[in-house]
PLY file of the C-alpha trace (Angstrom):
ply
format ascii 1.0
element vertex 75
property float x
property float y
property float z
element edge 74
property int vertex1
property int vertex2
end_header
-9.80 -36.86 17.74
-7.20 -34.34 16.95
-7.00 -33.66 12.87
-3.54 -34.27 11.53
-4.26 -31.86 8.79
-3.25 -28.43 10.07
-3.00 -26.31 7.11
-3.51 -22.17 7.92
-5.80 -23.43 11.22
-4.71 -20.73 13.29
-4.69 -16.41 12.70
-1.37 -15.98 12.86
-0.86 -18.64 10.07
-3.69 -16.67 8.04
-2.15 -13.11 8.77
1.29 -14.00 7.81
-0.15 -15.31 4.45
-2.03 -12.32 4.08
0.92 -10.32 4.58
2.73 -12.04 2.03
0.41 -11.97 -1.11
-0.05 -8.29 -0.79
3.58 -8.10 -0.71
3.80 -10.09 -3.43
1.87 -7.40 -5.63
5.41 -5.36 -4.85
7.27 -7.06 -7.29
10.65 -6.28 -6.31
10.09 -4.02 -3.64
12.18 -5.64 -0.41
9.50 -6.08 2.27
9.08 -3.73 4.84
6.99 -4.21 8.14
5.85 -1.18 10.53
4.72 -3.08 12.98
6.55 -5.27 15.70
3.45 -7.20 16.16
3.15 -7.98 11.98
7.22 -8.94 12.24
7.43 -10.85 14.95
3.73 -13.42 13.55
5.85 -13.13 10.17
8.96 -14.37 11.70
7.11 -17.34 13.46
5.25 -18.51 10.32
7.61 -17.38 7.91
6.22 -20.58 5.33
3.32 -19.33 5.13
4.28 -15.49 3.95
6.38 -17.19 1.73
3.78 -18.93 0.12
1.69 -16.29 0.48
4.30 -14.02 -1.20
4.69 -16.66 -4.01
1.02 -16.80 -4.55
1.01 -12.44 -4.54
3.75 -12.51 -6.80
1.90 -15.15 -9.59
-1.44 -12.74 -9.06
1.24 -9.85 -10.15
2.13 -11.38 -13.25
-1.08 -12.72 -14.38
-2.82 -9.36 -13.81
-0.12 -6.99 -16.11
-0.01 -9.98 -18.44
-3.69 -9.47 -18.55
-3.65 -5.47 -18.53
-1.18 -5.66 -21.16
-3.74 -7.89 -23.29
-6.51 -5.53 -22.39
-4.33 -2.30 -24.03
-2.91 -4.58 -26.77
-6.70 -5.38 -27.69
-8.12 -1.74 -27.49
-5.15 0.17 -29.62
0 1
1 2
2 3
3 4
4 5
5 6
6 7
7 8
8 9
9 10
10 11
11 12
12 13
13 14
14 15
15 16
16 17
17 18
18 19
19 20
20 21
21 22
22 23
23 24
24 25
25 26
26 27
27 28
28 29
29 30
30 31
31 32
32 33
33 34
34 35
35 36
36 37
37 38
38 39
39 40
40 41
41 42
42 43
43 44
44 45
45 46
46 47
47 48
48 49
49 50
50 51
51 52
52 53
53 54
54 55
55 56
56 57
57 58
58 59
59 60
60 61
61 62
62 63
63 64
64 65
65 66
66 67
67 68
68 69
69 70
70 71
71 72
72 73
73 74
C-alpha cells in the first residue's frame, strides 16, 4: 500500500532543499546556480528550496543573534 505521506521522499526533493538552506545563509545575496542540472531539480521542486531557503535564512539569524551574544558577553 502506497503511503500518502510524501514529504522530501525522493533526491531531487532533498537536493533542492539542500540548495536552499545554504542559500539561505546568503542573506540577501540573489541566488545564483552554476549548474543546469542544480537549476533545472530547483525549478521542478521549487517548494522545497523555498522552504529550505526559509529554514537557511532562520539558521542565519539565530546564529549572528547568537555571535552577537557571544561578543556582547566577552567585552
Amino acid at each position: 500500500m502506497k503511503s500518502p505521506f510524501s514529504f522530501m521522499n525522493t533526491p531531487d526533493e532533498w537536493h533542492s532543499f539542500v540548495i536552499g538552506v545554504f542559500e539561505g545563509f546568503t542573506l540577501f545575496i540573489p541566488a545564483h546556480f552554476e549548474r543546469i542540472r542544480a537549476k533545472i531539480m530547483v525549478d521542478s521542486e521549487y517548494w522545497y528550496y523555498s522552504f529550505g531557503r526559509g529554514v537557511g535564512f532562520f539558521i542565519a539569524i539565530l546564529t549572528a543573534v547568537g555571535i552577537a551574544k557571544l561578543i556582547e558577553l566577552l567585552f
